[in-house]
N, C-alpha and C positions, 0 to 999 in steps of 0.2 A: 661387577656392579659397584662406584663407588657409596662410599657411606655420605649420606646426606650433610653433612658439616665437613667431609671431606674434598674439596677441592684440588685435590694433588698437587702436581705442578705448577698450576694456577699462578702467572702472575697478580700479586692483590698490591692493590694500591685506594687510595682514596683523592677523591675531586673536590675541589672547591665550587659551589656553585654562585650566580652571582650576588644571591641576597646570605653568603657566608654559610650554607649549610653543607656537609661535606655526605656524600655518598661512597658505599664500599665499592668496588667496582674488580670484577674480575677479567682477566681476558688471555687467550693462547692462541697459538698455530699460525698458519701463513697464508695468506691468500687473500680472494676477496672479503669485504669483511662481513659478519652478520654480530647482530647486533639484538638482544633477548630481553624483553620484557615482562618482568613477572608481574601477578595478577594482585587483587585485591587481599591482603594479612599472609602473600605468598614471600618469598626470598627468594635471592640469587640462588640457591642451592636446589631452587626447583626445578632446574636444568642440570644439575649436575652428574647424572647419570649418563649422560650425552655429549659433554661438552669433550671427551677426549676424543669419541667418536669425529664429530664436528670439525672439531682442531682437524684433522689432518689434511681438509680441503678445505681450511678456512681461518679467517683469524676472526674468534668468534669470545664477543664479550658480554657479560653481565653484569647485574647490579640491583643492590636493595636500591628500591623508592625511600623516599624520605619518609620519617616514621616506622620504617621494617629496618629488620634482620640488625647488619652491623652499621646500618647507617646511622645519621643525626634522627632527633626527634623535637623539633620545633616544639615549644608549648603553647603555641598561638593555631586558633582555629585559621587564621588568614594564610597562614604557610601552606595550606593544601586547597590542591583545585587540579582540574583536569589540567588547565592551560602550566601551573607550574609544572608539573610533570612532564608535559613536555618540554616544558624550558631545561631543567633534568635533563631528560634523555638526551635533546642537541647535547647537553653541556657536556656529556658523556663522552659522545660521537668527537666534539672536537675535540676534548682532552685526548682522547685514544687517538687522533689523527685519522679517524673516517670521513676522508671528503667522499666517497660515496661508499653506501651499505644496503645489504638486505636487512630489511626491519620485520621481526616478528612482534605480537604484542598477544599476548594470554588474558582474557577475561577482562580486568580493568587495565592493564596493559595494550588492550586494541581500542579502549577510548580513548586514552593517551594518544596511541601511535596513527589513530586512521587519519587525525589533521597532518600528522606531520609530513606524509608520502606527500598529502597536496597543497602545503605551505611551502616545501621544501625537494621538486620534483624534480632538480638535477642530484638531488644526494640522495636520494630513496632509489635504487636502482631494482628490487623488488618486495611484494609485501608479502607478510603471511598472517592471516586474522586467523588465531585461536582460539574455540570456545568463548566468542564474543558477541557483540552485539553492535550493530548500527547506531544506538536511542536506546532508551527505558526499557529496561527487561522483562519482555511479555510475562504476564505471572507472577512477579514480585508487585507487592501493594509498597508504591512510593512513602506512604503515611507510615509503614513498620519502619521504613527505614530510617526515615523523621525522627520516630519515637523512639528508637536505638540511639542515634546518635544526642537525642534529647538526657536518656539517661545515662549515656558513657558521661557527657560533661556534668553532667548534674551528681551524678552516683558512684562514677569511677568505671572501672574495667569489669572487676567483678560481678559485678550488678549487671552490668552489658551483657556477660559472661552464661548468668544464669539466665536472664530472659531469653537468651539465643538458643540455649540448650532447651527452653520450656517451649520455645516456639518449632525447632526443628528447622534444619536447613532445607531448600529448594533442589539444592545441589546433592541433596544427599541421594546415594543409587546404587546396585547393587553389587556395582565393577569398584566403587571405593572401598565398601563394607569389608572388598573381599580383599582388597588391598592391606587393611587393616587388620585383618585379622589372618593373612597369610606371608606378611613381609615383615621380621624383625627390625624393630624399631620407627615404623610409619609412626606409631601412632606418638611415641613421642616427638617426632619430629614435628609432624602438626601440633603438638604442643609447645614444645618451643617455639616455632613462628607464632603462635599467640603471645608466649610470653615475653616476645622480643618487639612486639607492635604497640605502639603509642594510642591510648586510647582518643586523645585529642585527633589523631589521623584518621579513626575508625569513624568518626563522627562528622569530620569535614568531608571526606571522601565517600561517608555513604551517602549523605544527604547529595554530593555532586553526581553520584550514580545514580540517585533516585529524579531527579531531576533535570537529568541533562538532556540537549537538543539533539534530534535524529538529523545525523549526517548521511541518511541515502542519500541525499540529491548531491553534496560536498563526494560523494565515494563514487559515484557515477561517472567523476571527471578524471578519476585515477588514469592514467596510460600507461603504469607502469604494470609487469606481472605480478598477479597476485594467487597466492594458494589461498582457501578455506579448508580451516581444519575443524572438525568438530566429534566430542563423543558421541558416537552411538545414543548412548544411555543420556545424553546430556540434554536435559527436556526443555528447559530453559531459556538455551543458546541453540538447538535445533532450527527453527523455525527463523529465528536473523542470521545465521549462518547461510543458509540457503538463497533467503535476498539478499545478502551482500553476494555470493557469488554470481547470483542472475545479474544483479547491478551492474558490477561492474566486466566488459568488453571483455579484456585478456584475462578470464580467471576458470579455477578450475580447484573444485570440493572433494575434500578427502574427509569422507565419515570412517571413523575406526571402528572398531566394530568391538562390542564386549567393554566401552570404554565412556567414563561418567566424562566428567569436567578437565579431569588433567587425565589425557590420554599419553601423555609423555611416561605418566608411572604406572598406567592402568593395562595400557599395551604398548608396551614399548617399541618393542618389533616393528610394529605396524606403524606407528606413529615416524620412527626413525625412516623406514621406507618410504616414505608419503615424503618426508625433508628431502631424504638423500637426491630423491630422484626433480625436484622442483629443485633444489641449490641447483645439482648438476643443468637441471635446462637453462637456468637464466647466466649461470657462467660459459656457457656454451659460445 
């Protein structure tokens, strides 16, 4: 199992995007390409337990968002927004030379990614929604998010920091708890990707997650295949998981089982099975 900052091999290089902000960007192996989207205060390294796996039938690349991990951090609330990030992710795709890829996208990585398969429907050759949502996140009250992002700008990180702790995550469940408390060094690694996030990002970006437009009717016209993946335990993302894969035609739901939010580190096993066997159909 690699170490969470460990990328081995890993070709690392960094991209220029076009309003000058540079992203980390990982990528290996040969084949079709797939291409990884990490979620909301997540990093490229939340795949990394996988990507050697991956590599061997695939040339499969990553990358912090602007704002995470080792990428740039803009001090402008205007640098972040769903639509940049996808302007990112293309900008990735063509640096890497992916004129066509399978697109995964993890939590806020699948509002990123579900315009892109249908802006962009000769290069998206398949999707995978992770632990994600169509629209506004059943269950989350828009107005905390508001009011988060109110006192990251107004108060700092910190400040962000302790009200999030007073309030308690959504996402908190009992396949992470145990993640934490049974995997050396989880818990600092989820501290590091706090300490490595731009509080100005935390604050643009939630206010865009708190607010953003439901794209079932946009996700209905996908043609391409699509997997849904979602935890188990992931109460949140359960119930839009579901109608995205009723939505859309070609699709087909892979619930993990014993597994919150990131079923990639919760169950891996299982999670990898559920990939292996969808890459292998759509390169068939």
């Amino acid at each position: 199992m690699a170490l969470f900052n460990d990328l081995g091999d890993h070709v690392r290089m960094r991209i220029t995007t076009d309003d000058g902000v540079e992203l980390a960007v990982v990528v290996k192996g040969e084949g079709p390409c797939l291409l990884l989207v990490h979620g909301f205060g997540g990093a490229k390294e939340d795949f990394a337990d996988h990507l050697d796996a991956l590599a061997q039938t695939n040339r499969v690349a990553t990358f912090d968002h602007r704002g995470h991990g080792e990428s740039d951090k803009p001090d402008s609330l205007d640098s972040y927004s769903l639509e940049r990030l996808r302007l990112d992710t293309i900008a990735v795709a063509d640096a890497l030379g992916f004129d066509t890829f399978v697109l995964l996208g993890h939590s806020l990585g699948g509002m990123v990614t579900r315009r892109i398969a249908t802006d962009y429907p000769s290069r998206v050759t398949a999707h995978i929604f992770m632990d994600t949502s169509h629209g506004p996140i059943p269950g989350v009250d828009p107005s905390l998010l508001d009011l988060g992002a109110t006192i990251a700008i107004d108060e700092g990180k910190d400040a962000l920091k302790a009200a999030l702790d007073a309030l308690g995550s959504p996402l908190d469940n009992p396949a992470f708890d145990r993640l934490i408390a049974e995997r050396p060094g989880f818990q600092e690694y989820v501290d590091k990707k706090w300490t490595d996030l731009s509080h100005i990002m935390w604050a643009a970006l939630a206010r865009a997650i708190a607010f953003q437009e439901d794209d079932l009717d946009v996700l209905r016209g996908l043609a391409c295949p699509v997997l849904v993946i979602v935890g188990e335990l992931d109460k949140p993302f359960r119930a839009p998981s579901a109608t995205i894969a009723d939505a859309v035609a070609d699709s087909r739901l892979a619930v993990i089982e014993a597994a919150g939010h990131s079923p990639q580190f919760e169950n891996p096993e299982e999670w990898y099975v559920a990939m292996a066997k969808f890459l292998a159909e759509v390169a068939a």
